[in-house]
N, C-alpha and C positions, 0 to 999 in steps of 0.2 A: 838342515836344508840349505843347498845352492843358492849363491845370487842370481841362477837364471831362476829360481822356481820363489823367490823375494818379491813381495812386492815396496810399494813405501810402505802401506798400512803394518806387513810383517817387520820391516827394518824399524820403523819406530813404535813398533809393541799397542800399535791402533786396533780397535774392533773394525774391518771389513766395512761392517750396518754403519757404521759415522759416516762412512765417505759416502754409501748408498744413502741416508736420510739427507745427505747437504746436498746432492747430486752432483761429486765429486769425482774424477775419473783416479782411482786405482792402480795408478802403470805398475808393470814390473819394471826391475832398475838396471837390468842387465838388457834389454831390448825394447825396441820400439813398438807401441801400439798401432799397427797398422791403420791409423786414424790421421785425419789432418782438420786445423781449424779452417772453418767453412767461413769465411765474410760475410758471404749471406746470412749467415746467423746469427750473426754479432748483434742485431737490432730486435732480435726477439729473447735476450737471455735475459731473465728474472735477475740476472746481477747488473746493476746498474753502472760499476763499471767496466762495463764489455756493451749494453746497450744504449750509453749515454756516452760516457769518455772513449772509449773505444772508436764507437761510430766516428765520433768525430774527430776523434785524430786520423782514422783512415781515411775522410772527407777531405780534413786539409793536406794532408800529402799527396790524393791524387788531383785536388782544385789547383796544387803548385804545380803539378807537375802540366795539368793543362795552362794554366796560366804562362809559366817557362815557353811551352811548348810555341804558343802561339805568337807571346813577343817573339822567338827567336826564328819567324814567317818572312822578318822585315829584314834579316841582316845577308852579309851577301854569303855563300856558299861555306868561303874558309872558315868563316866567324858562328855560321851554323852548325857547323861540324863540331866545331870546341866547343858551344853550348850545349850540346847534342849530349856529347861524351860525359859531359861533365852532369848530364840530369840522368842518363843510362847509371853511371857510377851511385846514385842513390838505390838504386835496385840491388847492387852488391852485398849481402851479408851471409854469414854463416849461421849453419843449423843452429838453433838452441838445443842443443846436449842437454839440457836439465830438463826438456819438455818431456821426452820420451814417447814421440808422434813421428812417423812417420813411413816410409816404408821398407826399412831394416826390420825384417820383423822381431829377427831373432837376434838383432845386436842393435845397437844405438849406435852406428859409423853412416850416418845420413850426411847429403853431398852439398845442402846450403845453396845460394846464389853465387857463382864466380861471376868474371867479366865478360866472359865471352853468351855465357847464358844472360844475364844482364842487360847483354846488347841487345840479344832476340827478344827479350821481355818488351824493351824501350822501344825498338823500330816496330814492333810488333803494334803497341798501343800508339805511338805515336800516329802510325798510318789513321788508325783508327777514332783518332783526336781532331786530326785533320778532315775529316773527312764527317765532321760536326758531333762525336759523342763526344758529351760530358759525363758520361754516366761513370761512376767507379767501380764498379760490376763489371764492368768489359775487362778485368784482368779476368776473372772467371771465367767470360768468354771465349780468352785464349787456350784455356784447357781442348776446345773444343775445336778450333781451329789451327793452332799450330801443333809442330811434332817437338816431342823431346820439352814440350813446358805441360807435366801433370800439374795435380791436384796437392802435389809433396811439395811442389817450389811457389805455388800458388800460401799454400800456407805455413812455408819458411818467410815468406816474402811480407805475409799478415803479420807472423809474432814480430818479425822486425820491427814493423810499424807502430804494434800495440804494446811494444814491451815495455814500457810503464805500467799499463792495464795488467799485464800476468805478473807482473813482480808485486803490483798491488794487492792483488788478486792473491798471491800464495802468501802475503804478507796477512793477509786478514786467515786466509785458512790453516797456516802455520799457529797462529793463534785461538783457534777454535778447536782444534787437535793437538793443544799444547806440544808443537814438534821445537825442539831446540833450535835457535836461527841464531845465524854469525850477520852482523851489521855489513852491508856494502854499499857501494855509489856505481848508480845509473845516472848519468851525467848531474846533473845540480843535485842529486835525489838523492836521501838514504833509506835503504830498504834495510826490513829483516827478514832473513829468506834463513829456508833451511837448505845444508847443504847434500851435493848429489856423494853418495859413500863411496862410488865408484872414478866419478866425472872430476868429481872435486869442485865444481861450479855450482851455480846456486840452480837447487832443485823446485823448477817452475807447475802449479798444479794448475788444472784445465776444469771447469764444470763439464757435464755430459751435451748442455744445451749450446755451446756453439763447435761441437764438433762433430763429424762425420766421417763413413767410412773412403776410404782412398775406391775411386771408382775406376774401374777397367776401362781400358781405351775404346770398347763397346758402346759406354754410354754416350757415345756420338748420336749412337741411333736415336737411345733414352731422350735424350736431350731433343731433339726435333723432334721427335713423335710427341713431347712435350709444347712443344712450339704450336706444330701443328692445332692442336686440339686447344689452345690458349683463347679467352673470351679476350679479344681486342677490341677496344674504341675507334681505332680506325682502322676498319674490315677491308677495305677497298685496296691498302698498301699490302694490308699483312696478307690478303690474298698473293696480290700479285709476287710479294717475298716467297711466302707456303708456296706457291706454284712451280718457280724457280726451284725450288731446295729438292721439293718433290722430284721433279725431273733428277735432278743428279742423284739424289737415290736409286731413283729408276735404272737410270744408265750405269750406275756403280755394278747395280744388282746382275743386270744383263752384260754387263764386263769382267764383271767377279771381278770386280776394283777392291785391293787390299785399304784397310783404314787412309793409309798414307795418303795414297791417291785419290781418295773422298774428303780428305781434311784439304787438301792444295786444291783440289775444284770448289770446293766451298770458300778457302783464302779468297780463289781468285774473284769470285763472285759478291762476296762480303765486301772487301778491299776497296772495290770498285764501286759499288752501292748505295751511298748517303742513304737511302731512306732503308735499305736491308738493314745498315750498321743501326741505327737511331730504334727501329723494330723490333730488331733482336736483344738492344740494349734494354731496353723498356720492358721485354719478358723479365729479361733476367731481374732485373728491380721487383715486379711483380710475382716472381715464384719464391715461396721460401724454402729454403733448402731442408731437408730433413733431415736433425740430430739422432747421432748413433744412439737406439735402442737397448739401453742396460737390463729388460729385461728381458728383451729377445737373445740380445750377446750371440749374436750371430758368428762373429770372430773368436768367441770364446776368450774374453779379455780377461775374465774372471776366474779363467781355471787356476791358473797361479795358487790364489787365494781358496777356494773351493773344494781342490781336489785334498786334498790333506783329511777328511773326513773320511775316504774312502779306502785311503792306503793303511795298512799295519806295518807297523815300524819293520816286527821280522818278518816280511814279506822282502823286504829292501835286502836282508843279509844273509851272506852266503859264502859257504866255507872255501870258495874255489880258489887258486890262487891262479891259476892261468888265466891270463885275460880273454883269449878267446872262448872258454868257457864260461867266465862271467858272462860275457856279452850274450852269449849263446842261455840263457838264462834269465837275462835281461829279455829278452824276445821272448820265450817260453812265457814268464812273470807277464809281462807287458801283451802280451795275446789272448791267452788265458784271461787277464783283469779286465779287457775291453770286450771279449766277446762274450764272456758269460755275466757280470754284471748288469742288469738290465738299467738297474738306478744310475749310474754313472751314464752312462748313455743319454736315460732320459731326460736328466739335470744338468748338464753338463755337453753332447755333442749333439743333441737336437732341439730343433726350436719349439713355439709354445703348437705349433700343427704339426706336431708329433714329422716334422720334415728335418734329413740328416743336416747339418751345420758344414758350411762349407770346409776344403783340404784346409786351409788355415787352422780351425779351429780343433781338428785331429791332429795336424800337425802339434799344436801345439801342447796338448796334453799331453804326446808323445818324449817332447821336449821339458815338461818339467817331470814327466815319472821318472825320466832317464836318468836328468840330473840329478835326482832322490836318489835313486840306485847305483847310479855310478859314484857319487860322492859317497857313498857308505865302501864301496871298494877302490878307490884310490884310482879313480880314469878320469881323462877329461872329456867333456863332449862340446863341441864348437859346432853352431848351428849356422846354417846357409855359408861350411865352409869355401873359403875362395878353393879352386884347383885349375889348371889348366886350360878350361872350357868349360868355367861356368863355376857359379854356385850349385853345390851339392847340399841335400836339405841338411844331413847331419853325418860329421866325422867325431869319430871316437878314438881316445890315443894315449897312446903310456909313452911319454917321450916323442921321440923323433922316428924312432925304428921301429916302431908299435902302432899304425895307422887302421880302423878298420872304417866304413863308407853306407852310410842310409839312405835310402829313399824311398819316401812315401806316395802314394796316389792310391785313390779312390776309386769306385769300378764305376762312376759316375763321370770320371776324366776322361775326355776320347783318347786321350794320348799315352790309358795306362799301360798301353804294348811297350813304346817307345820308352816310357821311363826303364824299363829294364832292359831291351835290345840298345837303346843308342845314349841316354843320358849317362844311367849309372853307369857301363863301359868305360864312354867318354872320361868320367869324371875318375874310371878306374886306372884308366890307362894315362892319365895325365898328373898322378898323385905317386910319389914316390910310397915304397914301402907298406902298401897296400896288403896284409893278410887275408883279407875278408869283407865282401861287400852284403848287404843284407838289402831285398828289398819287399817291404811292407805293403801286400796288396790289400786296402780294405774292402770288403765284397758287398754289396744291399741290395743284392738280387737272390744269392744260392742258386749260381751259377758253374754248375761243374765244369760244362764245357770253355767257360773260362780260365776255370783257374788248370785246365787239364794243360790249354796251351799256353797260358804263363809256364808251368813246369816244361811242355815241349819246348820252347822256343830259349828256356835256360840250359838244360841238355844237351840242345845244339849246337848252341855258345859254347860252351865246354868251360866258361867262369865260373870263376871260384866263387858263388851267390846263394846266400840262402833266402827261399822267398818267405815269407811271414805272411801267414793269411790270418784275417781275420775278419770275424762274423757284423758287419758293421748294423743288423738290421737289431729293429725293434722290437723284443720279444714279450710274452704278454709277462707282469710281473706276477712270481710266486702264485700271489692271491689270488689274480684271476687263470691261474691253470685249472 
């Protein structure tokens, strides 16, 4: 088995059930868990330190950073500036590579805190400091109102803070899954950590209970429809707030204002607002955020580990020696196993109300069967390859002169036309040495007249594309036919 299809539990020869009874998060070691630690959640994990040390080293770093902020009210402009720069520069850190969180799904190359984002973090809260929140939860808040700071820097920005707590943390759970650990120093500190096979850095473990899924830039709405509907103590403000918000929704809706332009009308409004800023800060204290669901696994975090019951070893091997043959068989194997399977489906790509699991979590089984089957024939597959214009979900390749190009979507995705008219193209036309692009429509309607014009509108292209259908719906099992 591939280190994309590895988890930790498979690289150190752990049962799966250990990490599920401790309520340990599982990552694979080749990619990121499209997960981020939630702050909000830190105060409610049954692990005391993340609910006790934790909390409170996130408290003392933002009480300094308000503390700084305010002596530095008194001094004259230039002398502002350099204090300024110099508490901005504590925002600055690099992913933690041994976390394996974040939103590379299919690689672990996450982009950390630079300076320049640093800056928009600091001016960002700063405004918002001034302007009377103390609350340490308004970095959460900036998810929702600035562009370009998610919910990925939000909790690169956390482990920086708490990284005592996770080193401590994988130092007690390295020990309870007896995993082999090399001695290291976190400033005064010595840890025993076990190391990443790949990273070479010390490999950090997360429990389920303070982390959460990475949310779309949609949940702007979530978030206020959330506001809205909040039991407040003081009704009279939070109205007159809810009123205000209200309205710019309104006006977005009746302007078809794109996210951007709803996040900057809301800046502007927020910004300005002492009692909006203190209102909305106050929610955010009062709501807890909700940790990702290990037995819903909506993202499908668990196939890794899971699917290996399903697969037959000679299922994977095959006498071809042409690569595009193989590959071309790989698709046969890989469609075939998903649309007639009903178990694999059930257990594995839909939730507990029998509802399909988002493109991530197909995506992603797609991605360790491949690796299974390509590693038994000598190919490589690199997922959410870079090319020209974008990430492509998955390139497959023998060398440099041997490239061939995947992409998945759902018949659930508005934009499954587009994946195959303007993405894959794109991503054909911008990739040297290109044989063959393949794309994977999964169906959950039994839709002919869909898939008629998928096949017309490839035709027409006159690309070299083969399309991959398969049957994504829910069939009754065996038994009950």
């Amino acid at each position: 088995m591939g280190l994309y299809s590895k988890t930790v539990a498979d690289y150190f020869h752990i049962s799966p059930a250990m990490f599920e009874e401790k309520g340990i998060i599982n990552p694979p070691l080749k990619q990121d868990a499209p997960l981020f630690i939630d702050p909000c959640l830190l105060k409610n994990s049954k692990f005391k330190v993340f609910s006790t040390t934790a909390v409170a080293t996130y408290q003392t770093f933002f009480e300094n950073i308000v503390k700084d902020v305010k002596n530095a009210q008194t001094l004259n402009d230039f002398d502002k500036e350099r204090v300024y720069g110099k508490i901005a520069q504590r925002f600055v850190c690099k992913e933690q590579k041994g976390l394996c969180l974040g939103y590379s799904r299919f690689s672990n190359k996450g982009r950390g805190i630079g300076k320049e984002k640093a800056l928009q973090i600091f001016n960002a809260a700063e405004r918002l400091i001034t302007l009377g929140s103390e609350n340490p939860n308004l970095f959460s808040l900036l998810c929702v109102l600035e562009d370009n700071i998610g919910a990925d820097l939000i909790s690169d920005m956390t482990a920086h803070i708490i990284k005592h707590s996770l080193y401590a943390f994988t130092q007690y759970a390295a020990k309870e899954f007896k995993i082999p650990t090399k001695i290291g120093r976190l400033g005064e500190k010595l840890y025993a950590l076990p190391m990443h096979p790949i990273e070479q850095v010390p490999l950090l473990l997360t429990p389920y209970d303070i982390i959460s899924t990475l949310p779309e830039m949609s949940d702007i709405d979530k978030f206020f429809d959330g506001f809205c509907s909040w039991d407040c103590s003081n009704d009279a403000i939070k109205i007159r707030v809810n009123s205000y918000i209200s309205n710019i929704f309104k006006e977005a809706d009746d302007l078809k204002l794109n996210t951007s332009d709803i996040k900057k009308e809301l800046r502007d409004y927020v910004y300005a607002t002492p009692e909006a800023v203190e209102t909305i800060s106050t929610y955010i204290s009062d709501i807890s955020g909700t940790p990702y669901s290990k037995e819903k696994d909506e993202l499908g975090i668990k196939i890794s580990t899971s699917i290996r019951p399903y697969v037959k070893q000679e299922d994977l091997k095959v006498t071809e020696k042409d690569s595009e043959k193989v590959i071309d068989l790989l698709m046969e194997h890989f469609s075939k196993k998903i649309s007639t399977d009903t178990e694999i489906k059930r257990n594995l790509l839909y939730d507990l109300n029998n509802t399909p699991k988002n493109e991530t979590a197909w995506q992603t089984i797609f991605n360790v069967y491949a690796d299974m089957f390509l590693e038994e024939n000598n190919l490589d597959l690199t997922a959410e390859a870079k090319t020209g214009r974008g990430p492509v979900d998955f390139k497959i390749s023998k060398g440099s002169k041997e490239r061939y190009l995947v992409e998945m979507k759902l018949s659930t995705n508005k934009k499954y036309k587009q994946g195959l008219t303007k993405q894959l193209k794109a991503y054909n036309d911008a990739t040297n040495n290109v044989k063959k692009a393949y794309y994977i429509y999964v169906d959950f309607d039994d839709n002919d007249d869909r898939c008629k014009q998928l096949i017309q509108l490839k035709n027409e292209s006159g690309a070299n594309v083969d399309i991959v259908f398969i049957d994504g719906r829910l069939l009754p099992s065996a038994s009950k036919l």
